[in-house]
C-alpha positions, 0 to 999 in steps of 0.5 A: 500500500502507498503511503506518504511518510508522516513526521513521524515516518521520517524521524525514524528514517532519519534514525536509522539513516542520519546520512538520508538527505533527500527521501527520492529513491535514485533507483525510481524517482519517487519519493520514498513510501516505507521505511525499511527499504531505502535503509536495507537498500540504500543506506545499510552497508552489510547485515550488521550495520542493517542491525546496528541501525536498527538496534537505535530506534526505542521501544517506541519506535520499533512498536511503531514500526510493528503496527504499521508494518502489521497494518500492511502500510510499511513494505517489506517487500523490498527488504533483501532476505537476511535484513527481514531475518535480523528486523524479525529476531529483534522484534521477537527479542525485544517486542514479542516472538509472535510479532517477530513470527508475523513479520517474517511470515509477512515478509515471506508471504510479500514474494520478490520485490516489484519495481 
């Protein structure tokens, strides 16, 4: 699902990627819709910095990003395969394993990423 990011969508953004000057994908032009994916993509040099970001954001924050990634308003679909596994075991580790569960079955369930 399309969405605009919010204030709050864009805070997070800039937690994990500090370096995030413009929220325009280089890849297609358009303004970026979730979060998760230019961080996996764009930002994330290799799986332990993916997890490092990660590991930045509040309990807050990641409950924010379960609800609206639950709400199908975040895409996963983008996220390469070994980052949806490290966002799936520290959901489970710090918000719940059966929201790190419904992530990784969410993400499995997105297929390939469409452009």
């Amino acid at each position: 699902m399309a969405r605009m990011l919010s204030d709050k969508d864009a805070s997070i953004l800039k937690k994990l990627a500090p370096e995030c000057a413009d929220t325009t994908c280089s890849g297609s032009g358009f303004e970026y819709q979730s979060i998760l994916p230019p961080v996996s993509n764009h930002y994330s040099l290799d799986d332990d910095d993916f997890e490092d970001r990660l590991k930045r954001l509040d309990i807050f924050e990641l409950r924010y990003l379960t609800e609206v990634i639950l709400d199908g308003s975040e895409s996963l679909g983008c996220v390469q395969p070994e980052h949806a596994e490290i966002l799936a075991r520290l959901l489970s580790e710090r918000v719940s394993e059966d929201v790190g569960r419904k992530v990784m079955a969410l993400y499995e369930a997105a297929g390939e990423c469409r452009y």
